[in-house]
KOLBARO-92513 format. One record per residue: x, y, z of N, C-alpha, C in turn. Coordinates in nm, 4 decimals, padded with zeros to 6 digits, always signed. Example, Ala and Ser with C-alpha at 12.3 -4.5 7.8 and 13.67 -1.06 7.14 Angstrom:
BEGIN
[[+01.3190 -00.5690 +00.7800] [+01.2300 -00.4500 +00.7800] [+01.3200 -00.3300 +00.7800]];
[[+01.2850 -00.2250 +00.7080] [+01.3670 -00.1060 +00.7140] [+01.2900 +00.0030 +00.7870]];
// end
This chain:
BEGIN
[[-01.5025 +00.6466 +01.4638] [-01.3774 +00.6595 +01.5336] [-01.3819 +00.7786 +01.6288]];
[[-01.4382 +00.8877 +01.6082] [-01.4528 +01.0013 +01.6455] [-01.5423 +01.0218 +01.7566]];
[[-01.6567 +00.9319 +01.7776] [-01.7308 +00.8949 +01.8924] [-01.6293 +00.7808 +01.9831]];
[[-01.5648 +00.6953 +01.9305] [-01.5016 +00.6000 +02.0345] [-01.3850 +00.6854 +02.1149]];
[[-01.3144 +00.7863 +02.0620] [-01.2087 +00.8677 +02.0675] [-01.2840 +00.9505 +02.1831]];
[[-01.4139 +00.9948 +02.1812] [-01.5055 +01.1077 +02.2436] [-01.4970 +01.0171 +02.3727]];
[[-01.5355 +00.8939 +02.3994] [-01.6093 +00.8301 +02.4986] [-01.4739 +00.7916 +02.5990]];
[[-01.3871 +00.8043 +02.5369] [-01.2473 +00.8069 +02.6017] [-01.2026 +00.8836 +02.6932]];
[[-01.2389 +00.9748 +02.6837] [-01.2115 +01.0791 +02.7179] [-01.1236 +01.2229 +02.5815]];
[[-01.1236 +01.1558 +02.4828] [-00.9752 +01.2201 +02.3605] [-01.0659 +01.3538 +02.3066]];
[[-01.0159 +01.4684 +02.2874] [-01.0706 +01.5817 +02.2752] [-01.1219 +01.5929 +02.1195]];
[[-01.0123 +01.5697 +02.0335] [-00.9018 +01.6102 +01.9131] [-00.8530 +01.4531 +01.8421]];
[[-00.8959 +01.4429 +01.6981] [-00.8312 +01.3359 +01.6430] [-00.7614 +01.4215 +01.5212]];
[[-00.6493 +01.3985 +01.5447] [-00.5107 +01.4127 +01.4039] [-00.5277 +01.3143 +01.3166]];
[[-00.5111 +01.3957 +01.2003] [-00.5141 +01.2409 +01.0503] [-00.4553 +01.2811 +00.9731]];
[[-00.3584 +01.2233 +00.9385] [-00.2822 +01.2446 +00.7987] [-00.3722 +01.2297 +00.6822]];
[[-00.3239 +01.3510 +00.5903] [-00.4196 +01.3114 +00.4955] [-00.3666 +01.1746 +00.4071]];
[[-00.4306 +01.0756 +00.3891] [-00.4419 +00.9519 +00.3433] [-00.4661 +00.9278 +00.1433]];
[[-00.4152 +01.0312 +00.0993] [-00.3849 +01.0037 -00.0437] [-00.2844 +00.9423 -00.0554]];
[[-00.2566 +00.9078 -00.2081] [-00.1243 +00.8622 -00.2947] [-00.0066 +00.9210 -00.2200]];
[[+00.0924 +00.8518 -00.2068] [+00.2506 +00.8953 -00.2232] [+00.3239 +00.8460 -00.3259]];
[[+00.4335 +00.8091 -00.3195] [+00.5006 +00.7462 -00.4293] [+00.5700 +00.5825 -00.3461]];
[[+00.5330 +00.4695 -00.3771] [+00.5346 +00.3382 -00.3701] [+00.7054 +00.3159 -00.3686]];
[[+00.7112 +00.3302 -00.5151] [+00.8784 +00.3108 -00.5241] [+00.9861 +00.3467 -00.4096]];
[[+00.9179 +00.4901 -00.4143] [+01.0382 +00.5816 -00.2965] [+00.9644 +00.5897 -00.1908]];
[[+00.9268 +00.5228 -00.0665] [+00.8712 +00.4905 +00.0433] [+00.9529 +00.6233 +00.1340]];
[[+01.0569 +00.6365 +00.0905] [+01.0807 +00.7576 +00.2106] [+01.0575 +00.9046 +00.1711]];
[[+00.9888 +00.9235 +00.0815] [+00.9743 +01.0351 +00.0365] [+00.8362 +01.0382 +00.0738]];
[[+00.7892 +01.0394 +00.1961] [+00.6776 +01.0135 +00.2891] [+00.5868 +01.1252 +00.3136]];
[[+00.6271 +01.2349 +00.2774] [+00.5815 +01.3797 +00.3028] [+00.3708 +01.3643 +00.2449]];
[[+00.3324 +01.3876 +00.3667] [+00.1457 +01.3566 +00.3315] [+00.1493 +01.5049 +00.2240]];
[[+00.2263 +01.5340 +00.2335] [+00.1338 +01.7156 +00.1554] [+00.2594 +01.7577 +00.0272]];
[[+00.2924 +01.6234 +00.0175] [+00.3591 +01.5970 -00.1549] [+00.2876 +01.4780 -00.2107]];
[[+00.1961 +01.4656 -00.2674] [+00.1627 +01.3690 -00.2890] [+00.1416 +01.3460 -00.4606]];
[[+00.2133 +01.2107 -00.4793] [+00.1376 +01.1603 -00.6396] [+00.0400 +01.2142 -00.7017]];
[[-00.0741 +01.1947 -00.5777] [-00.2130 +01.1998 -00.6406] [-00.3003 +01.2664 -00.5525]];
[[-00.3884 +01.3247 -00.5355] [-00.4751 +01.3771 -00.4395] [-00.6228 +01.2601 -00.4411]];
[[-00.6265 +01.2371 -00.5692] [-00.7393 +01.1667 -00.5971] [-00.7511 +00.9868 -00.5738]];
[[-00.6364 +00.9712 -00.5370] [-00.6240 +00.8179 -00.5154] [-00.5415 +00.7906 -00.3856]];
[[-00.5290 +00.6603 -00.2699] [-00.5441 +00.6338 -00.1245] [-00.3674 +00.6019 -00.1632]];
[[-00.3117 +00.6174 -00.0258] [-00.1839 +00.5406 -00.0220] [-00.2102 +00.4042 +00.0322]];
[[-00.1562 +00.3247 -00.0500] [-00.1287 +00.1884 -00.0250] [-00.0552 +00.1224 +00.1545]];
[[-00.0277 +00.2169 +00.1984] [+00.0423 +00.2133 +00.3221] [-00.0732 +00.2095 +00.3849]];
[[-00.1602 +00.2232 +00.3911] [-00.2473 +00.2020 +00.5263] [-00.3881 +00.0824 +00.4586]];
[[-00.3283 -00.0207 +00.3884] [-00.4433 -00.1216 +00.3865] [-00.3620 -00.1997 +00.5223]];
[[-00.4524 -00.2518 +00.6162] [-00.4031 -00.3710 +00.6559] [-00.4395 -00.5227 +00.5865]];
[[-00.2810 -00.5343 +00.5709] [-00.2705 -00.6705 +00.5053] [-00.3542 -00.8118 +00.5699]];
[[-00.3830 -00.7701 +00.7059] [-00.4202 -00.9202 +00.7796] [-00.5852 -00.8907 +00.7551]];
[[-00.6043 -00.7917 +00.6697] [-00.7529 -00.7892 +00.6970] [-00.8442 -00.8370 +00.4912]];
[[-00.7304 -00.8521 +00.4743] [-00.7255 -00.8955 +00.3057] [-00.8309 -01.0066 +00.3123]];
[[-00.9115 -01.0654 +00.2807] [-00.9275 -01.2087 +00.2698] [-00.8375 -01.3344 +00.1835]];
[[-00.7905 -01.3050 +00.0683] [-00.7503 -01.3008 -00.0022] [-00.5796 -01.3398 +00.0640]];
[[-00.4931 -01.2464 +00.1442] [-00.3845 -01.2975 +00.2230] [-00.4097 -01.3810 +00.2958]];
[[-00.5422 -01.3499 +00.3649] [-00.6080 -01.4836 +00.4847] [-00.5915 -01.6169 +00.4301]];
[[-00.6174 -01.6720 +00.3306] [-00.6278 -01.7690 +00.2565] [-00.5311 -01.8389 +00.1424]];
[[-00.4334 -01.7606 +00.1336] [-00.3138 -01.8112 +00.0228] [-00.2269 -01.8600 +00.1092]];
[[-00.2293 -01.9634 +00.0867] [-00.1304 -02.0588 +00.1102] [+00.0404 -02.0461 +00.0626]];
[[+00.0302 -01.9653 +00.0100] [+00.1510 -01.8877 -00.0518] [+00.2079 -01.7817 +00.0577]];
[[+00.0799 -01.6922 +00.0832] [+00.0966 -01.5584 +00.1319] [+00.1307 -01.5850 +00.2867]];
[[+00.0377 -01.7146 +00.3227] [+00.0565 -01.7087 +00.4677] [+00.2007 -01.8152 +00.5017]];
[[+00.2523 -01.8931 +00.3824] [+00.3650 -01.9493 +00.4050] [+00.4856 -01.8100 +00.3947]];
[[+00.4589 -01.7513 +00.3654] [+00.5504 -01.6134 +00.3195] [+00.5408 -01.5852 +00.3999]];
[[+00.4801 -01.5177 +00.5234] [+00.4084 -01.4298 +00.6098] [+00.4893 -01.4757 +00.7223]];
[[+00.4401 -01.6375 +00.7166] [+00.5114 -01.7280 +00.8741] [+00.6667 -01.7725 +00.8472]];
[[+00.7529 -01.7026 +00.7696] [+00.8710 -01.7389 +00.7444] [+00.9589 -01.6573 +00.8305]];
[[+01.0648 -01.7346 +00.9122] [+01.0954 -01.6425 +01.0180] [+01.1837 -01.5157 +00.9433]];
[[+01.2014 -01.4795 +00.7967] [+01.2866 -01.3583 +00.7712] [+01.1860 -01.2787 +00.7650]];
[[+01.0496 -01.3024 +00.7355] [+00.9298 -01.2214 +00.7217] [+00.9313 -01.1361 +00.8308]];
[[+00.8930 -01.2467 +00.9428] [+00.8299 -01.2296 +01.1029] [+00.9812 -01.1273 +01.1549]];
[[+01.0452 -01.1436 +01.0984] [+01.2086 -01.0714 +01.1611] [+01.2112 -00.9200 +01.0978]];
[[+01.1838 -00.9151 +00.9585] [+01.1692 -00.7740 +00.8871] [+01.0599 -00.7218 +00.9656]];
[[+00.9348 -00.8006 +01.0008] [+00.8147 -00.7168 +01.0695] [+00.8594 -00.7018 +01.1751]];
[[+00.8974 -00.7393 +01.2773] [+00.9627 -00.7181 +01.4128] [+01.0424 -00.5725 +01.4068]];
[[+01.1312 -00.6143 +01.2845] [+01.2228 -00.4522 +01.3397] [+01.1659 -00.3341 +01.2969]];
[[+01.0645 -00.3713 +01.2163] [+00.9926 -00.2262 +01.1150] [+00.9247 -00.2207 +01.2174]];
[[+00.8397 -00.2948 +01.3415] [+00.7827 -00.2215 +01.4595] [+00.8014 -00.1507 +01.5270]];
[[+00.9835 -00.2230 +01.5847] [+01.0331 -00.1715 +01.6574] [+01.0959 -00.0453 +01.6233]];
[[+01.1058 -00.0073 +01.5306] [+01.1412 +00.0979 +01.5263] [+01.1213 +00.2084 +01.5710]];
[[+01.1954 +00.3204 +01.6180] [+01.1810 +00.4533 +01.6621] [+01.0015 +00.5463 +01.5986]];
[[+01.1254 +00.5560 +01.4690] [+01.0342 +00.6407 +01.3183] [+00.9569 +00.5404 +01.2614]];
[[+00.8707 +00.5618 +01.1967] [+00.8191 +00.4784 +01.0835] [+00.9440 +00.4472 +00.9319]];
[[+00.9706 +00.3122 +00.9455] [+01.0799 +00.2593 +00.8499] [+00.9743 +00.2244 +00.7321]];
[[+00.9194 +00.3546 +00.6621] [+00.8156 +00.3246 +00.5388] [+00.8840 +00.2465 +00.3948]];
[[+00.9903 +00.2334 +00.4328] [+01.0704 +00.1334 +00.3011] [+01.0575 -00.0142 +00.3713]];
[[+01.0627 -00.0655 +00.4796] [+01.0020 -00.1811 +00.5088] [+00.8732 -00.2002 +00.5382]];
[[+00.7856 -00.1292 +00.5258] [+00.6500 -00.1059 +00.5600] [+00.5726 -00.1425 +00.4030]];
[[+00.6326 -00.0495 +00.3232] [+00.5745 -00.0791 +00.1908] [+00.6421 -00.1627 +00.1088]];
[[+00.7599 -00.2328 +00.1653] [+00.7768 -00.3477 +00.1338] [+00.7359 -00.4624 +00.1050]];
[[+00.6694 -00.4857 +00.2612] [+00.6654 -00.5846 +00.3208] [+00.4720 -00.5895 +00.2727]];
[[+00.4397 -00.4636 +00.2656] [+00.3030 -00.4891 +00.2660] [+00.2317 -00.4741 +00.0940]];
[[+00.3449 -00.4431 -00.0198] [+00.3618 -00.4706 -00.1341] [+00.3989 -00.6354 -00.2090]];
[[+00.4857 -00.6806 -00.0935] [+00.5098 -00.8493 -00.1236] [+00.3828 -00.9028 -00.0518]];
[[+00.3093 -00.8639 +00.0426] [+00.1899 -00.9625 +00.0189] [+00.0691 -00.9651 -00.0394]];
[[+00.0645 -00.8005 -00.0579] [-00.0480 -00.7916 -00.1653] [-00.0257 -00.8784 -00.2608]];
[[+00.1004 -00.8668 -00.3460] [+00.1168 -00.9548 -00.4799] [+00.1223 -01.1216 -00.4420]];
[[+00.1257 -01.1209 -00.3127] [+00.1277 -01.2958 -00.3508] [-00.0636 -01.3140 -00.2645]];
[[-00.1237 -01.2139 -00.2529] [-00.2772 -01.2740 -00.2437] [-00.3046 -01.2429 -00.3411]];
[[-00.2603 -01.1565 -00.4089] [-00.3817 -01.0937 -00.5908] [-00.3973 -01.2577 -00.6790]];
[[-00.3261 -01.3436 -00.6797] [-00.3109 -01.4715 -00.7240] [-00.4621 -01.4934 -00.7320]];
[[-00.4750 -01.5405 -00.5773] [-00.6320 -01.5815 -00.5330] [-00.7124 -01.5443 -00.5643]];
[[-00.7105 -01.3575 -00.5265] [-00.8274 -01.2809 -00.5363] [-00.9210 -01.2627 -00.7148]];
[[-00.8011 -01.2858 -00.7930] [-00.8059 -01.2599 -00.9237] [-00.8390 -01.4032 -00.9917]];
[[-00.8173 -01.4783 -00.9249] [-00.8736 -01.6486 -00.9787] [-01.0215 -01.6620 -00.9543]];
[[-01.1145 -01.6043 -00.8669] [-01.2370 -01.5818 -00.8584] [-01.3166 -01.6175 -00.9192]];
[[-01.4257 -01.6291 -00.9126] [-01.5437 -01.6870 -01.0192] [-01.5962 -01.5452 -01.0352]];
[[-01.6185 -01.5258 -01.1513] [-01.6765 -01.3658 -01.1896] [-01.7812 -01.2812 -01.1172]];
[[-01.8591 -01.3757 -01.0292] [-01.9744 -01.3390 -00.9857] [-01.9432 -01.3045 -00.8573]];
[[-01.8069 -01.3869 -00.7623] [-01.7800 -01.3042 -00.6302] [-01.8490 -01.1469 -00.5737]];
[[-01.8471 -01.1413 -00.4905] [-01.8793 -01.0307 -00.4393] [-01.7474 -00.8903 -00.4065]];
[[-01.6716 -00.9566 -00.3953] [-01.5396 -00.8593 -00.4002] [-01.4421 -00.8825 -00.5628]];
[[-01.4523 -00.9166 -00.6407] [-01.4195 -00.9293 -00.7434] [-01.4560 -00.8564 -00.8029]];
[[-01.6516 -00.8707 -00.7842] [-01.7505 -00.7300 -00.8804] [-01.6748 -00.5957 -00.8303]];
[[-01.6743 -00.6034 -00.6747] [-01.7003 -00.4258 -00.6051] [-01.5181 -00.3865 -00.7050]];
[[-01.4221 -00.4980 -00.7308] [-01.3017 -00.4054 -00.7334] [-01.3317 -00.3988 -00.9225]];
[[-01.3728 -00.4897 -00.9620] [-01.3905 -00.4444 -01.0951] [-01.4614 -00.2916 -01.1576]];
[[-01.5606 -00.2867 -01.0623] [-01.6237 -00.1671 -01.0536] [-01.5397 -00.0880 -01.0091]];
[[-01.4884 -00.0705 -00.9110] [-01.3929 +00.0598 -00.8502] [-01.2977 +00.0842 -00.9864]];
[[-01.1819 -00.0438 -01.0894] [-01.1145 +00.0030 -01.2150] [-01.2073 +00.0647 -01.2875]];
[[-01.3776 +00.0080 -01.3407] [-01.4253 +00.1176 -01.4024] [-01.4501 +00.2147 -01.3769]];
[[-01.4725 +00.2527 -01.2449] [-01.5481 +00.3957 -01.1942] [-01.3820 +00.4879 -01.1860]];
[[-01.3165 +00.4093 -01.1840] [-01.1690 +00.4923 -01.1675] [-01.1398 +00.5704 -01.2998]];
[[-01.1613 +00.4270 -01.4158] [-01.1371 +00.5274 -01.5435] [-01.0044 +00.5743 -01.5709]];
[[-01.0243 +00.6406 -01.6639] [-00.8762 +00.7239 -01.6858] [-00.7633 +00.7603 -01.5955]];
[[-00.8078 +00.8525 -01.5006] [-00.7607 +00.8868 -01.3567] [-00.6578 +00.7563 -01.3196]];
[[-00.7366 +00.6239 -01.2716] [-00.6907 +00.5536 -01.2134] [-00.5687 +00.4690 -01.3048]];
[[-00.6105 +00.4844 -01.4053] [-00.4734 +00.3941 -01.5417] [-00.3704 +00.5054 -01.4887]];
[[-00.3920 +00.6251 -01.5224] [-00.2753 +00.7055 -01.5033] [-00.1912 +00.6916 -01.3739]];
[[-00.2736 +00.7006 -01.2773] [-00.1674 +00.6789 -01.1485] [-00.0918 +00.5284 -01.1376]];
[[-00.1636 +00.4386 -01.1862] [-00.1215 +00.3444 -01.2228] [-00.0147 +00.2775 -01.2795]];
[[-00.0402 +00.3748 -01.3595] [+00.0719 +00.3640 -01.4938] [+00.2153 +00.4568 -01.4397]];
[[+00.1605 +00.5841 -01.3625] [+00.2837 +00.6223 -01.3222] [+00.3649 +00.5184 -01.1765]];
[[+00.2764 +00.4518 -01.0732] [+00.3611 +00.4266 -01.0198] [+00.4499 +00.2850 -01.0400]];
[[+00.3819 +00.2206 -01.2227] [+00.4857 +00.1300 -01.2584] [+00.6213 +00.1434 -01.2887]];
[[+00.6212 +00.2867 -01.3699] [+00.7172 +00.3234 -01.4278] [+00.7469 +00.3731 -01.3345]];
[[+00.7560 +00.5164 -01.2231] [+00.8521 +00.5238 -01.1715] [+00.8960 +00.4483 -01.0858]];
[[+00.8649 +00.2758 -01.0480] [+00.9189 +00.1909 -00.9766] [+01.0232 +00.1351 -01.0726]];
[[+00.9516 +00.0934 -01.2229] [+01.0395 +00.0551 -01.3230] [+01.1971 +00.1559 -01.2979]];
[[+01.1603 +00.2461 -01.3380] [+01.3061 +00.3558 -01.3877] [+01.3756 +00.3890 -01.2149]];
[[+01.2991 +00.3897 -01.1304] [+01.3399 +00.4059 -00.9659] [+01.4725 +00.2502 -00.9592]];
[[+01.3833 +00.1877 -01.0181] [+01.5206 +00.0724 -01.0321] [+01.6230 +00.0399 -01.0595]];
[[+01.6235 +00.1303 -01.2021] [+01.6931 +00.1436 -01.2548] [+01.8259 +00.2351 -01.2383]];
[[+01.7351 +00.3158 -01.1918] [+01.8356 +00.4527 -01.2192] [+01.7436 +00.5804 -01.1406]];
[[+01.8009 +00.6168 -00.9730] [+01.6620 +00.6670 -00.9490] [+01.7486 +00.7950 -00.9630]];
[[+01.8131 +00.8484 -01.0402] [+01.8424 +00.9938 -01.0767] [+01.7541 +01.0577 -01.2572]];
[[+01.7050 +00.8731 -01.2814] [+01.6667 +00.8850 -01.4201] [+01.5420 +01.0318 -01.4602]];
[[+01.5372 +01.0571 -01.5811] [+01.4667 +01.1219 -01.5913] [+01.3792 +01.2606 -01.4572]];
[[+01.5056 +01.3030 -01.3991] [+01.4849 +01.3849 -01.3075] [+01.3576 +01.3543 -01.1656]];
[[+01.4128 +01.2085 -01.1661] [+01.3559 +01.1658 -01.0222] [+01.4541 +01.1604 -00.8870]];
[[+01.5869 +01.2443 -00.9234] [+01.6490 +01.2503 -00.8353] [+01.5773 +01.2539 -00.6705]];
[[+01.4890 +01.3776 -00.7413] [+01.4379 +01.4267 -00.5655] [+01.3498 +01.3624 -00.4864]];
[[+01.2820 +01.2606 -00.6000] [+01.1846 +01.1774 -00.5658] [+01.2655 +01.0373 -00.4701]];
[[+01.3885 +01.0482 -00.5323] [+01.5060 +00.9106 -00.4877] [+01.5285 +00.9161 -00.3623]];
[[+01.4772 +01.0508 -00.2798] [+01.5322 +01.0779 -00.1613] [+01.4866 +01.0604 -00.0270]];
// end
């Protein structure tokens, strides 16, 4: 990126740092509060590059539905980044390709690499895991619960 940026003429590339945030609370967006240091935010997979969305017949009937194509339109258009329709929108299609991706024949080639990434993750990775079920769980519930007020914000 940094050579294509060079050949441009671009001096200087800016990057957010690209760890964990918190899923649930999409606007609590701050790069240098983060969940996790050790694990990626989910906000910057692109969804069209999934194979897995490419191919569900689910995902891409979801995708081509004009309330879809209408939520993506205005989360473009937007001024700011609208990261509560962003990780919305890109949380409902992960879950309707994991269907596919996870029906696999064991021997796939992207099936192995992500099985490997849960083992090599280990402990670490259950935990973040595990936290951003629950605080989506209890964020649902009750996002003052258990002193996630500030996180609610």
């Amino acid at each position: 990126m940094v050579l294509n940026v060079a050949k441009r003429g671009g001096a200087f590339v800016g990057l957010n740092p690209i760890h964990s945030l918190y899923p649930a609370n999409p606007e609590s967006a701050s790069p240098y509060s983060p969940s996790s240091r050790r694990w990626l935010n989910v906000a910057y997979i692109d969804v069209n590059q999934v194979e897995e969305f490419k191919l569900s017949d689910e995902a891409q009937t979801w995708w081509n539905n004009t309330e879809t194509q209408r939520r993506l339109s205005e989360a473009r258009a937007s001024e700011w980044v609208d990261y509560s329709s962003v990780i919305s929108l890109k949380i409902n299609a992960l879950q309707r390709a994991f269907p596919a991706f996870i029906q696999q024949k064991g021997s796939h080639k992207r099936l192995k690499a992500f099985r490997q990434f849960v083992e090599q993750g280990g402990h670490s990775l259950y935990q973040q895991a595990a936290f951003d079920a629950l605080h989506a769980h209890l964020n649902a519930q009750d996002p003052t619960m258990w002193g996630l007020a500030s996180m609610a914000r």
